[in-house]
C-alpha positions as CSV (number, residue, x, y, z in Angstrom):
1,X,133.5,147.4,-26.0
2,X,133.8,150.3,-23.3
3,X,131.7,149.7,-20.5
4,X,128.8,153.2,-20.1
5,X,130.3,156.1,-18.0
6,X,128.3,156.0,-14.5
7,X,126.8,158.8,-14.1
8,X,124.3,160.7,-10.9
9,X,120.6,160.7,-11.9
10,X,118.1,163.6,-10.8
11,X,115.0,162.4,-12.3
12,X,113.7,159.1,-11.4
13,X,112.9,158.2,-15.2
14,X,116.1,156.8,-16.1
15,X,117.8,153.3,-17.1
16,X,119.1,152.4,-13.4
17,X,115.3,152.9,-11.8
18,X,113.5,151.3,-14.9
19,X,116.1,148.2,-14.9
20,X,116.2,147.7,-11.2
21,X,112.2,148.5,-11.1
22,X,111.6,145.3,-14.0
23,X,113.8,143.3,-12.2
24,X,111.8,143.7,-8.5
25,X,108.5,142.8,-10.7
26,X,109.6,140.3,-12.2
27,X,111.1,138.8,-8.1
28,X,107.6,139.2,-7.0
29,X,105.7,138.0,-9.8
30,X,108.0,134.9,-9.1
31,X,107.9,134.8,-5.6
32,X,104.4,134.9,-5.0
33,X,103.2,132.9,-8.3
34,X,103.8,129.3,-5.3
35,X,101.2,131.7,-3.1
36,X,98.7,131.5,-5.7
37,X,99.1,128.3,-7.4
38,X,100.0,126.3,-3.6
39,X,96.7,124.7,-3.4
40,X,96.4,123.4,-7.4
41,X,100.5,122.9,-7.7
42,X,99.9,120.3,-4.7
43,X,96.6,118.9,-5.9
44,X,98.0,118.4,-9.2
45,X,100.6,116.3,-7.8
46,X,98.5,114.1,-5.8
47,X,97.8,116.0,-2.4
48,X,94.5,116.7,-0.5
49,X,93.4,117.3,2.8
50,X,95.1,118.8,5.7
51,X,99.0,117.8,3.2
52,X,97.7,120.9,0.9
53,X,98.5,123.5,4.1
54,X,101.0,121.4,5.6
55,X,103.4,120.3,2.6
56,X,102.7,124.0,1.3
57,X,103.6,125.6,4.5
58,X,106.9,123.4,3.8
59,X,107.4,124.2,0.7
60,X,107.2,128.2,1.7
61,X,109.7,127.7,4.3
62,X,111.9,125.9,2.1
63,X,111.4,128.7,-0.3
64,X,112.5,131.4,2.2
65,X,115.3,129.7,4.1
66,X,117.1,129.7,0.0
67,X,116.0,133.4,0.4
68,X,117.8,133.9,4.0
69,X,121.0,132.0,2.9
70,X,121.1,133.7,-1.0
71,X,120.6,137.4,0.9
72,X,124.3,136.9,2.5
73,X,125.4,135.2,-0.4
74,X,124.6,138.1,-2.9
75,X,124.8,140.9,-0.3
76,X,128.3,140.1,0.9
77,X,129.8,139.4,-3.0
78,X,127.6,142.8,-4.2
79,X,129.9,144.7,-1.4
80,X,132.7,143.0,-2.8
81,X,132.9,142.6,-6.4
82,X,129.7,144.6,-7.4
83,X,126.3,145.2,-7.7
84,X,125.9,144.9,-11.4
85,X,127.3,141.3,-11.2
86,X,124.9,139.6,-8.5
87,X,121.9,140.9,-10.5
88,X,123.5,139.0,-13.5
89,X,123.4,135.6,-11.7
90,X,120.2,135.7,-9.6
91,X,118.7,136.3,-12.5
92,X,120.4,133.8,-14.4
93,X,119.1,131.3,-11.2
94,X,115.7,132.3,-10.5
95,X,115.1,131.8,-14.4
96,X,116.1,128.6,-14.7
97,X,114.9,127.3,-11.5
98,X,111.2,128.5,-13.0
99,X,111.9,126.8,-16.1
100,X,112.4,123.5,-14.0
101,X,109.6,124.2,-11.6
102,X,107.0,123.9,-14.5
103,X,108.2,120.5,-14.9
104,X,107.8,119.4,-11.4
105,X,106.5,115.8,-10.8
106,X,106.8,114.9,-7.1
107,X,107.2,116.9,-3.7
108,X,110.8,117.0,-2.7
109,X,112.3,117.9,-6.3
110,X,108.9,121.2,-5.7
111,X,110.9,121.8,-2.5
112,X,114.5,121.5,-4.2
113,X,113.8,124.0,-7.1
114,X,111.8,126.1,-4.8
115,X,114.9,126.5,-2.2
116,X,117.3,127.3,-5.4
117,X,114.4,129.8,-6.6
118,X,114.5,131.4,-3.1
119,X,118.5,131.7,-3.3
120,X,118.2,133.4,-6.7
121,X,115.7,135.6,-6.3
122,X,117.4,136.6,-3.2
123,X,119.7,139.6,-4.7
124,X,117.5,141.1,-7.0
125,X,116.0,143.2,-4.8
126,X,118.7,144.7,-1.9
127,X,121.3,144.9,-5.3
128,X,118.5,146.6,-7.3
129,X,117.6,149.3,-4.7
130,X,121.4,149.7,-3.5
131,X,122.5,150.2,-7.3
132,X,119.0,153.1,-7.7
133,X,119.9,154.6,-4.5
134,X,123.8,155.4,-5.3
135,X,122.8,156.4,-9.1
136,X,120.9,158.9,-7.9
137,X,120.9,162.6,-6.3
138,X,120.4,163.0,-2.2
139,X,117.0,164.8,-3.3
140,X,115.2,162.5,-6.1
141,X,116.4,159.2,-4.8
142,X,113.1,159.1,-2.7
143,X,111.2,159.0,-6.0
144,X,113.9,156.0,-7.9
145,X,113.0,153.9,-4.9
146,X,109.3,154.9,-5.2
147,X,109.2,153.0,-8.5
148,X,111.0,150.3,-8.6
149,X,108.9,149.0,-5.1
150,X,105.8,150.2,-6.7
151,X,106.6,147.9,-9.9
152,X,107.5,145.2,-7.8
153,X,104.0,145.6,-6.2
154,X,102.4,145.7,-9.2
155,X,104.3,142.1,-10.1
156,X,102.7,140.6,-7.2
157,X,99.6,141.8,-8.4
158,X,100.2,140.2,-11.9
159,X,100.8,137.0,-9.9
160,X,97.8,137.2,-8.8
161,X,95.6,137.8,-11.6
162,X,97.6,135.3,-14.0
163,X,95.7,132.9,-11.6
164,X,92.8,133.0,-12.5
165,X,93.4,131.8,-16.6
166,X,96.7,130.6,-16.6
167,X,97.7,126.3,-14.9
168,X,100.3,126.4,-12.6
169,X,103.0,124.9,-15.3
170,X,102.5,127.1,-18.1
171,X,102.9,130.1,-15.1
172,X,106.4,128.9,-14.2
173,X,107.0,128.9,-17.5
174,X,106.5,132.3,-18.1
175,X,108.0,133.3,-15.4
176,X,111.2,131.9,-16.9
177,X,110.9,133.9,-20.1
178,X,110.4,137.0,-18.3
179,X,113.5,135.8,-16.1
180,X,115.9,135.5,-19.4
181,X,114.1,138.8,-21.0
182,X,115.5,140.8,-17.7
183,X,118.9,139.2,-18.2
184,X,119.1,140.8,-21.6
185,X,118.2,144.2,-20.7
186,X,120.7,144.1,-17.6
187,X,123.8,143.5,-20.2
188,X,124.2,147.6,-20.0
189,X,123.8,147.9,-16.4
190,X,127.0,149.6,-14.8
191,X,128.3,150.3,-11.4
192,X,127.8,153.6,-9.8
193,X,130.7,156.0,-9.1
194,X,130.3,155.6,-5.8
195,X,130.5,151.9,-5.3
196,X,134.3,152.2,-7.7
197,X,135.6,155.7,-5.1
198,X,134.5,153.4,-2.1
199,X,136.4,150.2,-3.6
200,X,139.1,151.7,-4.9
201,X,139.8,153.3,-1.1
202,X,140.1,150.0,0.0
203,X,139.1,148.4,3.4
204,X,137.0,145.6,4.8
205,X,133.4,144.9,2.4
206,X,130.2,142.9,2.6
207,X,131.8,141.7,6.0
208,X,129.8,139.8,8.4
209,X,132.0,140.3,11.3
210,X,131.8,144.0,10.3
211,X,128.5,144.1,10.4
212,X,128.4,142.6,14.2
213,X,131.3,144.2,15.1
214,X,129.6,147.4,16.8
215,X,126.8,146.4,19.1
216,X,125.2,149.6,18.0
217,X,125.1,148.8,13.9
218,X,123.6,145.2,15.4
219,X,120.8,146.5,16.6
220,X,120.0,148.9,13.8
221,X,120.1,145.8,11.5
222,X,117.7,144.1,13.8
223,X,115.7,146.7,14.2
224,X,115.4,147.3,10.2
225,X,114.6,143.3,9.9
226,X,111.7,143.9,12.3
227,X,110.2,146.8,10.8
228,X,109.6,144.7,7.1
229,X,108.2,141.4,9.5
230,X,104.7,142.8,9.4
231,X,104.6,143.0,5.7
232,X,105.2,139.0,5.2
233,X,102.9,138.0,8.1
234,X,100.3,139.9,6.1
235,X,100.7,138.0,3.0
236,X,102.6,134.9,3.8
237,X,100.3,133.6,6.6
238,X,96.2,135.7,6.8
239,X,96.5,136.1,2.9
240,X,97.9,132.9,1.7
241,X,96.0,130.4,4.4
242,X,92.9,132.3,3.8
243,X,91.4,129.6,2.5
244,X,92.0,127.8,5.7
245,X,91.0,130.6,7.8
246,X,87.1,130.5,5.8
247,X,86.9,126.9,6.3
248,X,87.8,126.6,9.9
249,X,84.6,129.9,10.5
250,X,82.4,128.0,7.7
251,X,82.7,131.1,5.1
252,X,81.4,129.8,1.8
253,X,82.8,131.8,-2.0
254,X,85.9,133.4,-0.6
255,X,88.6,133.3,-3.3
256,X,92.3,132.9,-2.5
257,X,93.0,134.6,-5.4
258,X,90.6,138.4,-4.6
259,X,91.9,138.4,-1.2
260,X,95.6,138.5,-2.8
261,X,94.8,140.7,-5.7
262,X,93.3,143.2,-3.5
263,X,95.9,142.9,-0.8
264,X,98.5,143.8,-3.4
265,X,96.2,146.9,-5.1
266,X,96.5,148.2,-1.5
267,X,100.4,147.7,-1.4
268,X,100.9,149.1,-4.9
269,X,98.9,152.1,-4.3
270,X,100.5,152.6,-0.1
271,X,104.0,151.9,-1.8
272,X,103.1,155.1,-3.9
273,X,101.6,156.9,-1.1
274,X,104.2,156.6,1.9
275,X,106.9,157.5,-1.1
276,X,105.9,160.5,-2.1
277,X,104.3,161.5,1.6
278,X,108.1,161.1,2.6
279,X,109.6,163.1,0.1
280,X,106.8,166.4,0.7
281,X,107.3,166.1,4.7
282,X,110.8,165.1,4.2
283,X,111.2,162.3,6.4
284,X,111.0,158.8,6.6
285,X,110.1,157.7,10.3
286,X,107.3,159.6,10.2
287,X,105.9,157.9,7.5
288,X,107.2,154.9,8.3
289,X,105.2,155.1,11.9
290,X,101.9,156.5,10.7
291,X,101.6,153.7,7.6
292,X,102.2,150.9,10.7
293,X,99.8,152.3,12.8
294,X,97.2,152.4,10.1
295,X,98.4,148.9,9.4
296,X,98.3,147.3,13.2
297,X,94.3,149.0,12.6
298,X,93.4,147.2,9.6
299,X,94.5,144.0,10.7
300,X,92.6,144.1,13.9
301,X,89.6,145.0,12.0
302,X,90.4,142.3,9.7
303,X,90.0,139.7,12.6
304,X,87.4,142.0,13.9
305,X,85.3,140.9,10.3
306,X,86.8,137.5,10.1
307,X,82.8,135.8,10.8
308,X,81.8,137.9,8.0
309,X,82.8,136.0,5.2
310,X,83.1,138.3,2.0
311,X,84.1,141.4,3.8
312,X,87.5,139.6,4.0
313,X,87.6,141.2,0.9
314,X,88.3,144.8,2.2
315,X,90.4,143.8,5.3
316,X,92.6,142.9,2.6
317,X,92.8,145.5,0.9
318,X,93.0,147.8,4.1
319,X,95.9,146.2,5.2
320,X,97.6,145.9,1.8
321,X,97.3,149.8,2.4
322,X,98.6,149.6,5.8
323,X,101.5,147.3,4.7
324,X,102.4,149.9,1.8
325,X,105.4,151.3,3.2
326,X,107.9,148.7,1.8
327,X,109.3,151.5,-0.8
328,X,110.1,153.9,2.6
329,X,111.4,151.0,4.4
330,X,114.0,149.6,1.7
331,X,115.7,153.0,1.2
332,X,116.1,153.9,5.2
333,X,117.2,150.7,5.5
334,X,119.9,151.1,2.1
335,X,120.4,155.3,3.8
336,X,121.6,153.9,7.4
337,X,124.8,151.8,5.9
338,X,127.7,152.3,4.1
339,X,128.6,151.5,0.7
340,X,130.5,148.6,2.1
341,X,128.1,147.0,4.2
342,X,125.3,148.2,1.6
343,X,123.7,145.1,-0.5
344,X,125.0,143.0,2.4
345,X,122.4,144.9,4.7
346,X,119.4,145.2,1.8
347,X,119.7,142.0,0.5
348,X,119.6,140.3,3.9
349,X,117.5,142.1,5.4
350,X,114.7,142.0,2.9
351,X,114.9,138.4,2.6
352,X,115.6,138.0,6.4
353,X,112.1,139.9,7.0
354,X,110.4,137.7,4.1
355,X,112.2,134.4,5.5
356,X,110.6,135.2,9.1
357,X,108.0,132.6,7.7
358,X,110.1,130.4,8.5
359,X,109.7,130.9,12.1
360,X,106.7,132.5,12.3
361,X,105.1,129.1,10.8
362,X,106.1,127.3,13.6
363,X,105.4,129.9,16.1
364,X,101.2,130.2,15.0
365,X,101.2,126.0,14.9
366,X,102.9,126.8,18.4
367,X,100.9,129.0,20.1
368,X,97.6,126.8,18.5
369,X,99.0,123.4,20.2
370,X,100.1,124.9,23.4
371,X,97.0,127.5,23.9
372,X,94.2,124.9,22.6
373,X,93.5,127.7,20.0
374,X,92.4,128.1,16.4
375,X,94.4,128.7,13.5
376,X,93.0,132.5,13.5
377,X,93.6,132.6,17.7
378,X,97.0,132.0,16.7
379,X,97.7,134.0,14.0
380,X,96.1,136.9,16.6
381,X,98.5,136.3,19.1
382,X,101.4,135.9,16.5
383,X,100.4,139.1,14.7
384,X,100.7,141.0,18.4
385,X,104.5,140.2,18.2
386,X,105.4,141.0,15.2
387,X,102.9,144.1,15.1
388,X,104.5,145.5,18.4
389,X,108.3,144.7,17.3
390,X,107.8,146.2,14.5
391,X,106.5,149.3,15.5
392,X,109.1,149.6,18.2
393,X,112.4,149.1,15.7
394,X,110.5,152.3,13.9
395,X,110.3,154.5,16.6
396,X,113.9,153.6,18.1
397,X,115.9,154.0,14.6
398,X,116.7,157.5,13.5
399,X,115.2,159.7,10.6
400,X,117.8,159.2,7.4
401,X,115.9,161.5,4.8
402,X,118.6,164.0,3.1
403,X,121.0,161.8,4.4
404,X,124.9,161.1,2.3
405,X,125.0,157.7,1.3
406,X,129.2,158.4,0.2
407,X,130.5,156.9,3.3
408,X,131.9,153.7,4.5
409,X,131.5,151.9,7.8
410,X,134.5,151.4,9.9
């Protein structure tokens, strides 16, 4: 059977955008379903107390480090064998690591299948966006990368809605079969002609030393880890451990569950916003700055509210908003590399920026012991870093809209 003849995509309504879109719902859907079901996972397995945020705050960083080590693993053999084939086996993991999660008895085989989740679900995204970004024209690929960050929003917001009427097992279950599903509709996927001329020319790929190699390239891969920080502090720490955060200022009928729907509403609909707004102005930095500045002034507001108990509500939702420009930020980051450095750079450095959790845990439980604070004086301080970082690595890195992506790095 002949293999489908790559081809260059104008409009964003085609196979590679709807495939690769699927696939980044399905990754969220997955990844935040242990968000949502942390608290009765645990309690179902015996927990209670302060061990529901401590062993959950484990089992996240567990979760991301298999994210951190799976983005070189995929990204590096995406740049060198192909994109097509890395989407074939993360899927293949994260599908039956969900299948094994809903039948999860004790703690540390949680924290094994959630680290071997992490590692699969690691390529689905940087491969997905590489593979939509090089199918498509200079023009329109803007609105391909629009989509499939916009679906995986919408995923997230599944996860969280799924919450309310489906137990945890049954969930992971699902997950599973949508897992396996994907697979299926992947078995046409095909490389894009520009990943095969770039190949076929030879040369060092998906090479770490490469990647290091120019102090210059360093710090744009730094700086594009930083920009995406902001968007996991967000969810991974003041919407997850909101719970915690209405206990410790005695706020009575807050749900876990509204805060992280309507955080995600606000993603999904800034993910649509900051796309388009940087196709009409043609540029991505701008875009990129104004949606961070919007979002550094919903999260102060949000601890501004914090004593008000239900508004909590629409501080999520504001800084869902404000946290909306992951579809800009995934395709400057794929626009500023080469086709062999590509998946290498997106995969890690959208898991690097959702691993951060694994140090910004450590860091708030830091600053709490060390200061004397609360949980929400450290999450403060801690959201002033990553906040000013952030916005920094924007404003140093250079515009890429319009920009060739038919190059290699040397």
């Amino acid at each position: 059977m002949t293999s489908p003849t790559p081809k260059v995509y104008q409009s964003p309504f085609n196979m590679a955008v709807l495939v690769a879109g699927i696939g980044f719902f399905i990754d969220a859907f997955d990844l935040f379903l242990f968000n949502v079901y942390r608290i009765p996972s645990l309690k179902d397995l015996g927990l209670s107390g302060t061990d529901l945020t401590t062993t959950g705050e484990r089992l996240l960083s567990i979760q991301m480090a298999g994210m951190m080590l799976g983005g070189i693993i995929t990204g590096v053999y995406a740049d060198k064998k192909g994109r097509v084939t890395v989407l074939y086996g993360s899927i293949l993991l994260y599908s039956l690591a969900n299948f094994a999660n809903s039948m999860v008895h004790d703690v540390n085989t949680y924290a094994v299948i959630r680290f071997l989740a992490g590692v699969g679900l690691a390529g689905e995204l940087g491969a997905g966006i590489t593979l939509v970004s090089e199918s498509m024209t200079v023009e329109k690929r803007g609105y391909g990368t629009i989509l499939v960050a916009t679906l995986g929003a919408s995923g997230a917001v599944a996860a969280g809605l799924i919450g309310d009427f489906l137990p945890w097992r049954q969930a992971f279950l699902a997950a599973g079969v949508a897992g396996g599903v994907l697979l299926i509709l992947r078995l046409n996927s095909f490389e894009p002609t520009m990943f095969k001329e770039s190949r076929s020319a030879g040369g060092k790929r998906g090479s770490l030393v490469l990647l290091f190699s120019s102090p210059r390239r360093a710090l744009k891969y730094l700086a594009c880890i930083l920009m995406g920080i902001p968007i996991w502090y967000s969810v991974g720490l003041l919407i997850t451990l909101s719970p915690e955060i209405a206990k410790e200022h005695a706020i009575d009928g807050l749900k876990l569950s509204t805060c992280f729907i309507l955080f995600q509403i606000g993603i999904t609909c800034g993910d649509l916003l900051s796309g388009i707004l940087s196709q009409l102005v043609r540029s991505r930095k701008k875009v990129l700055v104004a949606f961070m500045t919007f979002g550094i002034i919903a999260t102060a507001y949000h601890f501004i509210r914090i004593d008000h108990g239900l508004q909590l509500n629409i501080t999520s939702l504001a800084m869902g908003l404000g946290c909306g420009y992951l579809s800009v930020f995934v395709t400057s980051t794929a626009e500023h590399f080469g086709v062999n450095l590509r998946v290498t750079v997106t995969a890690t450095v959208t898991n690097f920026m959702r691993g951060a959790l694994v140090l910004l845990i450590p860091l708030h439980q830091f600053l709490e012991r060390m200061l004397g604070c609360s949980l929400t004086g450290g999450l403060l301080i801690t959201g002033c870093l990553v906040w000013g970082l952030a916005i920094t690595a924007a404003l140093a890195l250079p515009d890429t809209f319009g920009k060739s992506l038919a190059f290699d790095e040397a």
